[in-house]
C-alpha positions as CSV (number, residue, x, y, z in Angstrom):
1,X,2.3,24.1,-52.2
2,X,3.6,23.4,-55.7
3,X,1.0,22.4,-58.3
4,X,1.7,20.5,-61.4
5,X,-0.5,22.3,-63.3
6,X,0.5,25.5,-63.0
7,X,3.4,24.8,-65.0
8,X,1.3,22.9,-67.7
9,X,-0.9,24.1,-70.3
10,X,-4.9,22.8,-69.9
11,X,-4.1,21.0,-72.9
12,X,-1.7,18.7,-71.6
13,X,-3.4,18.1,-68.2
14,X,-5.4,15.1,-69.8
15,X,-1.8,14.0,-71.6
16,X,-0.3,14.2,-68.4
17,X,-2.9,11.6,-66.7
18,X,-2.1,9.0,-69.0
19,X,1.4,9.1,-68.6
20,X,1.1,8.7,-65.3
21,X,-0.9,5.7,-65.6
22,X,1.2,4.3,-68.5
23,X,-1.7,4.5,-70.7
24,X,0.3,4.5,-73.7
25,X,4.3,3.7,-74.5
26,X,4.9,6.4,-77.3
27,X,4.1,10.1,-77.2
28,X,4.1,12.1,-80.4
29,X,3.8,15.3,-79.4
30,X,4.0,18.4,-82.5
31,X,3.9,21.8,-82.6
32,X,4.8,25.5,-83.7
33,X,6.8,27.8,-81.6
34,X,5.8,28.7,-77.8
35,X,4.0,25.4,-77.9
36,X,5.3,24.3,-74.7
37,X,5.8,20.7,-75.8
38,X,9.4,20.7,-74.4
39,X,8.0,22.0,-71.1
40,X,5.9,19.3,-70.7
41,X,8.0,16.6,-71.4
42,X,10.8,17.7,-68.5
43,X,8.3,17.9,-66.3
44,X,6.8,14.5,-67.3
45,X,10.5,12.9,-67.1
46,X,11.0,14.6,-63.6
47,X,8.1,12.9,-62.0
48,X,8.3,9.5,-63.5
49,X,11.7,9.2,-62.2
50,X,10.5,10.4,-58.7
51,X,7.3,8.0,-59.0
52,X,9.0,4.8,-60.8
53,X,11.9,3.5,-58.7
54,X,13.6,2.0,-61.4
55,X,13.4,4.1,-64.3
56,X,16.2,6.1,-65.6
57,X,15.6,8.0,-68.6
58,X,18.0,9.2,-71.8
59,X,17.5,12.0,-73.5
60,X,18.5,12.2,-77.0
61,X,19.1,14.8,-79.9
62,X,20.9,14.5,-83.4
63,X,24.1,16.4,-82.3
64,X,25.7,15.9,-78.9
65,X,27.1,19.6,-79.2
66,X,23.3,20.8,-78.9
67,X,22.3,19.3,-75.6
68,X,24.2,21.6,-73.0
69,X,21.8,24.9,-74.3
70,X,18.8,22.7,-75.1
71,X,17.0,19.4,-73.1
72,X,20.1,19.6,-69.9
73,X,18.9,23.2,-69.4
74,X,14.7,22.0,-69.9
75,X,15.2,19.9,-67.5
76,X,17.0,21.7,-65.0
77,X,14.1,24.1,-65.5
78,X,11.9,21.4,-64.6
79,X,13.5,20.6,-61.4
80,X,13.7,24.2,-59.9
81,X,10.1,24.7,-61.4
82,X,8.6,22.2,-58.9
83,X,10.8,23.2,-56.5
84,X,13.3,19.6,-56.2
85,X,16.4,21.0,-56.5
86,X,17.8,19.8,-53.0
87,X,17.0,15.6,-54.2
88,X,18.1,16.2,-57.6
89,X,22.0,16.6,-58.9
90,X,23.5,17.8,-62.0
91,X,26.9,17.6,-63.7
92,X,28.4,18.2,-67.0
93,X,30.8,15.9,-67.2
94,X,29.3,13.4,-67.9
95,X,26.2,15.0,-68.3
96,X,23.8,13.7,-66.2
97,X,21.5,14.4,-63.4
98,X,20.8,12.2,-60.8
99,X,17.8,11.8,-58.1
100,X,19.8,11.8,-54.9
101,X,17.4,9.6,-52.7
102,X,17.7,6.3,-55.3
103,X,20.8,7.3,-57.7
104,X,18.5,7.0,-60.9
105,X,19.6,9.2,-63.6
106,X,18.8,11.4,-66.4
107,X,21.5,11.5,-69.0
108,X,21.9,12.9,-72.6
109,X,23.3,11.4,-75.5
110,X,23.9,12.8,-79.1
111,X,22.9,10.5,-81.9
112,X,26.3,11.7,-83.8
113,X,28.0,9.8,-81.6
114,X,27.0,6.0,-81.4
115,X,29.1,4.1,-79.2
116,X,27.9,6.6,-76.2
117,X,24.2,5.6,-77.4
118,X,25.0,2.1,-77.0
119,X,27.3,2.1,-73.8
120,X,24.7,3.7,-71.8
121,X,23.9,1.5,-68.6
122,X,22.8,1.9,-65.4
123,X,23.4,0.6,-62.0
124,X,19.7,0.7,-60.6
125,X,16.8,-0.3,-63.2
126,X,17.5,0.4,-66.5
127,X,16.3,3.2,-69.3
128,X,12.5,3.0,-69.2
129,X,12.0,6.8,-70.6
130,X,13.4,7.8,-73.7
131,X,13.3,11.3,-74.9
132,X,13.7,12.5,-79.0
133,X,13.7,16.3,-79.2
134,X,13.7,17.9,-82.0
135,X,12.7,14.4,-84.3
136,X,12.8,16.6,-87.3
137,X,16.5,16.8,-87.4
138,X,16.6,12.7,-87.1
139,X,17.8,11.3,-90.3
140,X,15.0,9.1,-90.7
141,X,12.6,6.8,-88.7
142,X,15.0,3.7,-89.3
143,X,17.6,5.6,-87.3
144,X,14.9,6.0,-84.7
145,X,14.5,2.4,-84.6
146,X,18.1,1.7,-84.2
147,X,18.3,4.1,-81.0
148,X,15.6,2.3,-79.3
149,X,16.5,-0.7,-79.6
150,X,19.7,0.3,-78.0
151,X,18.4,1.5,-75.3
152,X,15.2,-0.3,-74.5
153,X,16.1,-3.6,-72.6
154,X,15.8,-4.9,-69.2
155,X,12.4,-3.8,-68.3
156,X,8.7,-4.2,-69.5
157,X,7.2,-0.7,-69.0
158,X,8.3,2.3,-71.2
159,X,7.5,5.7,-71.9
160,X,8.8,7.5,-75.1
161,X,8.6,11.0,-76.1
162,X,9.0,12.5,-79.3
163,X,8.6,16.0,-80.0
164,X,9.2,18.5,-82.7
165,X,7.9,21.1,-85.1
166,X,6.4,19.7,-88.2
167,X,8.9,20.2,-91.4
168,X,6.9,21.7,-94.2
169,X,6.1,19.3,-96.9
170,X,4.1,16.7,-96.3
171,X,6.6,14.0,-97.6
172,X,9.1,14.4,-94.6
173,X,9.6,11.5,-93.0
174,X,8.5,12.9,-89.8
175,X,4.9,14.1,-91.6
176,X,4.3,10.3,-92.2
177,X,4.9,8.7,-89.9
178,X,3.2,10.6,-87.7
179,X,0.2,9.3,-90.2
180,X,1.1,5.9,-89.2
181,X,1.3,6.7,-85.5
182,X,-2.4,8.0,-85.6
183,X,-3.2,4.0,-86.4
184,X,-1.4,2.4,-83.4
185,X,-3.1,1.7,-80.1
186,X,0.4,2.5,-78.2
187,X,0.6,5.5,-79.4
188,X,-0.8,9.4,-78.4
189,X,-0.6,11.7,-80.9
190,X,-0.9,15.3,-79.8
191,X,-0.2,18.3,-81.1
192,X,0.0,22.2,-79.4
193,X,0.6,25.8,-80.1
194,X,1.2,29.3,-78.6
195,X,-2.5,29.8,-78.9
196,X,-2.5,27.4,-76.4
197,X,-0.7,29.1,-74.2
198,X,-1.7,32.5,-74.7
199,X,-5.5,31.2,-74.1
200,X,-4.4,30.4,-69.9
201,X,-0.6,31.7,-69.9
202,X,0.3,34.3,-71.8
203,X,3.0,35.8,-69.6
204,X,4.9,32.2,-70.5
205,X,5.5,33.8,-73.9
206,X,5.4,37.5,-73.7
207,X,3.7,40.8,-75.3
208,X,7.0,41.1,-78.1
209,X,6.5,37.3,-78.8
210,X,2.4,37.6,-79.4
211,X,2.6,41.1,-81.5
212,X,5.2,39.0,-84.2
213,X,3.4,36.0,-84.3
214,X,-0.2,38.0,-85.0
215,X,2.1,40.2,-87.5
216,X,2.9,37.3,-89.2
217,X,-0.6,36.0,-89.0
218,X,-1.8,39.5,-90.9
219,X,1.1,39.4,-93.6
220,X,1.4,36.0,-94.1
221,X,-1.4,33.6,-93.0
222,X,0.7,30.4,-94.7
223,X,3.8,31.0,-93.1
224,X,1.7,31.7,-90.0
225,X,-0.2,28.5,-90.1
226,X,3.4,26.6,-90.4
227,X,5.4,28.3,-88.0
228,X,3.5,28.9,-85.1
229,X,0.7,26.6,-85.4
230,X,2.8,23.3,-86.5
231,X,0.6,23.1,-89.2
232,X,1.6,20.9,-92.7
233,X,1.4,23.4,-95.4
234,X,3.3,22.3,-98.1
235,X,3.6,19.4,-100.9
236,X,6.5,19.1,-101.2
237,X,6.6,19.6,-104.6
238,X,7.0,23.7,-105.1
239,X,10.0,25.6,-104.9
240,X,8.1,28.6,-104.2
241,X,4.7,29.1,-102.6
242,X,4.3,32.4,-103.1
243,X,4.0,31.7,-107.1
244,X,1.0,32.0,-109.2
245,X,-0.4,31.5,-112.6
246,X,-2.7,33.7,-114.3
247,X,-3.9,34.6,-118.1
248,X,-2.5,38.3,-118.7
249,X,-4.9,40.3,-121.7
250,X,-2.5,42.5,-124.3
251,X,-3.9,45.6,-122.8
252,X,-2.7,44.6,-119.4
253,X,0.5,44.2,-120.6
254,X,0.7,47.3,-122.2
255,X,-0.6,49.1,-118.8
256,X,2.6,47.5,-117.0
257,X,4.4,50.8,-116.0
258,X,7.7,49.8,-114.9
259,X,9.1,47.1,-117.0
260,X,12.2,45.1,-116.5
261,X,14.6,42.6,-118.4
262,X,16.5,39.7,-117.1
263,X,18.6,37.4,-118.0
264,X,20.2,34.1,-116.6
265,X,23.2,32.7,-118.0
266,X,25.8,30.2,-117.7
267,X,27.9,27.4,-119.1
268,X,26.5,24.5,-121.3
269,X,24.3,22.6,-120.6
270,X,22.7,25.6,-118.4
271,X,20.5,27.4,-120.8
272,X,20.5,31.1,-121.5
273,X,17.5,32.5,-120.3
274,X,15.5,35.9,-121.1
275,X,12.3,37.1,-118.9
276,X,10.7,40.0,-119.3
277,X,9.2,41.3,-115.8
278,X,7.1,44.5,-114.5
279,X,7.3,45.5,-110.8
280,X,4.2,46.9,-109.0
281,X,6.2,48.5,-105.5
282,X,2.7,49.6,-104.0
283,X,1.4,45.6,-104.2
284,X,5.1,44.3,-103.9
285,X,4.1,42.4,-106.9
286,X,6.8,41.2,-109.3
287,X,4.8,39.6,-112.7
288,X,6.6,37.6,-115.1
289,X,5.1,37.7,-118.3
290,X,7.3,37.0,-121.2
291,X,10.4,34.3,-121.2
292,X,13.1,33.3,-124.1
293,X,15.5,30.6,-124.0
294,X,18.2,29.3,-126.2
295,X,21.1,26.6,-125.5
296,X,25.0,26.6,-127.2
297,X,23.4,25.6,-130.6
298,X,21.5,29.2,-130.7
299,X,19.0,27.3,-133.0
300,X,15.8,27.9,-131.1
301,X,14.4,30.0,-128.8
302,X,11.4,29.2,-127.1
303,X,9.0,32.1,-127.6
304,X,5.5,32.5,-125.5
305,X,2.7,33.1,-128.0
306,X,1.4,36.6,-127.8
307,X,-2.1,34.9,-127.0
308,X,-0.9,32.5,-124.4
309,X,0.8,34.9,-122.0
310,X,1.2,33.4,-118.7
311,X,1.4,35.4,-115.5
312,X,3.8,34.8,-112.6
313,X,3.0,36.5,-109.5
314,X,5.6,36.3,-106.8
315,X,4.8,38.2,-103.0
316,X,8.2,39.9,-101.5
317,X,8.3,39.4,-97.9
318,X,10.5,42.5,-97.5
319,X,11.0,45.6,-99.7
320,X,13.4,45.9,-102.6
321,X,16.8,46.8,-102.0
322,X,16.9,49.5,-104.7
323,X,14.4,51.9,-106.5
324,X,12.6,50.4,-109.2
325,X,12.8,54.7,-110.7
326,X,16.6,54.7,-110.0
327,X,17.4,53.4,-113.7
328,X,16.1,54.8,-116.5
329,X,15.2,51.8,-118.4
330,X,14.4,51.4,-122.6
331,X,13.0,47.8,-123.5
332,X,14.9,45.5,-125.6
333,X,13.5,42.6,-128.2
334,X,15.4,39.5,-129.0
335,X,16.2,38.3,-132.3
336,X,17.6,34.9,-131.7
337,X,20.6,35.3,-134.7
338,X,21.6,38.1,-132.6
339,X,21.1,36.6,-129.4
340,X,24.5,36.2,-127.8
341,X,26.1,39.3,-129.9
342,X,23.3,41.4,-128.5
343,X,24.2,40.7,-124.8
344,X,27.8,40.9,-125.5
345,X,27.4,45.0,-126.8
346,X,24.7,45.4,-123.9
347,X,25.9,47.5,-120.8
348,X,24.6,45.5,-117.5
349,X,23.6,47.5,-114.5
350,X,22.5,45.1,-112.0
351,X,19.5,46.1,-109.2
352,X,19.1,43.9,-106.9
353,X,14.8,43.4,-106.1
354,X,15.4,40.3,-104.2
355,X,17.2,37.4,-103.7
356,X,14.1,34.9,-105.3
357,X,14.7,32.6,-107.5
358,X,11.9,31.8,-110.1
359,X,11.5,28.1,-111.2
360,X,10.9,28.6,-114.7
361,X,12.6,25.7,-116.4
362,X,16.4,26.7,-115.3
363,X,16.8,24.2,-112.3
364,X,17.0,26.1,-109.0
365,X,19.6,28.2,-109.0
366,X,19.0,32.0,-108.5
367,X,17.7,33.9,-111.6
368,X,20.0,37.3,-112.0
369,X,17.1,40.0,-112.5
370,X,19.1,42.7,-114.5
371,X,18.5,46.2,-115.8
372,X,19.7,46.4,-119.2
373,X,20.7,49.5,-121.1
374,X,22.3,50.4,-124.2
């Protein structure tokens, strides 16, 4: 015999109860990759329409094109996963599936598309479970709103399911209002990931999908924390979070073995801008220590004090694309009279170390490290 829990992580068992018994109307579930959260909300739909006569449920995404591959598929899985494939019914056109013994369905809408969101209607009981995947991608919770109150009329008892993976910065929309969900009694906040799974299931997700996400883990705990555990990692206010400050002594500067200049120009009002960079390859460690600037005028540039240097320290997630040794290299000092003349005569032999850009004071458009040589 077929148990519901087999196909459901311990962590939702408890989740699971209180759907069942309507404990809440909204379900915020969160999480990083190979949380199962998807799973568990097919499976959830699939036995609320067999249990509730008169619910019929729509599944939504941003963009109708994605459904086919995504949710229609889930919940197919569902289905054949508790063995119901002889009372259930699917189509493409319209996409829908239907429970055969009542003619309640489950049908998917894109929320690109509008006039299908609101022309949704059904001949027996009316939409009672709604289902956001992938909220993230939502343009904002006023949209949300909208789509609800579309769908949600005719009845008094509702179940909603949201789920997604957590967008970086804390200032996403999703981030707080998932703050303000905490605070409401008709809500269930919840959140997953593969650790989760790999605790009582880890055949769900694999050897190959384990060994990366522990890889990651080793090489980059922050990216770690965000991708696979759903965690919040960011401000919002960084470009970069692999960037950090430090105070850099004249004698470490002078230790600096392979040295690089680069420079970022462009049109007024972009500035011209000089760094002066040295590349550690063993600690895959690019350091910033010295910056010039000038704009059309060529009446300042703004120098770094010699007892003020800053240090910029930037991680590479991969290797450079070219040898740091393959150019011989001979340092170059600004004189800003000669600033434009001097880059004019200069020959510019490009290596590429990485496509980073580094936010110091030039917007965000890529900074062109160059080699230059007389």
């Amino acid at each position: 015999m077929t148990s519901v829990s087999d196909f459901i992580i311990p962590r939702f068992h408890p989740v699971l109860g209180d759907v069942m018994a309507h404990g809440h109307t909204h379900y915020w579930l969160h999480g990083g990759r190979g949380s199962t959260k998807s799973s568990f909300i097919s499976i959830a739909i699939v036995l609320l329409i067999i249990a509730t006569p008169k619910a019929n449920a729509v599944v939504v995404r941003r963009f109708g094109n994605t459904l086919r591959d995504s949710v229609y598929q889930q919940l197919l899985w569902a289905i054949e996963a508790l063995g119901l494939e002889s009372v259930f019914r699917a189509r493409i056109s319209p996409m829908e599936i239907t429970y055969t013994p009542t003619g309640q369905r489950i049908v998917f809408r894109g929320a690109d598309d509008p006039l299908k969101l609101k022309g949704v209607k059904f001949t027996k009981g009316y939409c009672s479970v709604v289902w956001f995947e992938e909220l993230d991608q939502f343009e904002g919770v006023e949209v949300v709103r909208s789509i609800l109150n579309s769908l949600r009329r005719g009845g008094d008892r509702f179940w909603i399911f949201y789920s997604y993976n957590p967008p970086k910065t804390m200032w996403s929309w999703v981030n707080v209002e998932r703050l303000e969900r905490k605070r409401r009694d008709d809500t269930l906040v919840r959140g997953s990931s593969y650790l989760d799974v790999a605790e009582s299931h880890p055949e769900w997700l694999g050897e190959p999908f384990i060994q990366e996400a522990e890889y990651l883990r080793d090489t980059d705990e922050l990216a770690w924390r965000w991708e696979y555990l759903g965690e919040i990692t960011g401000t919002g206010g960084a470009v970069f979070d692999n960037v950090h400050e430090a105070t850099l002594s004249d004698s470490r500067i002078r230790s600096f073995e392979r040295i690089r200049n680069g420079v970022d120009w462009g049109w007024f009002p972009d500035p011209w801008r000089f760094v002066r960079c040295a590349w550690e390859p063993s600690e895959r460690r690019l350091l910033i220590f010295e910056e010039h600037s000038a704009y059309m005028a060529m009446t300042k540039l703004g120098f770094m004090p010699a007892n003020d240097r800053k240090l910029a320290t930037v991680s590479f997630s991969t290797a450079p694309a070219a040898s740091s040794t393959a150019i011989k290299m001979r340092s170059c000092v600004v004189k800003p009279c000669l600033a434009w003349s001097w880059v004019a005569m200069m020959r510019l032999v490009v290596v590429v170390v990485s496509d980073i850009s580094v936010p110091f004071g030039c917007g965000r458009r890529p900074l062109r490290l160059a080699c230059l040589c007389s």
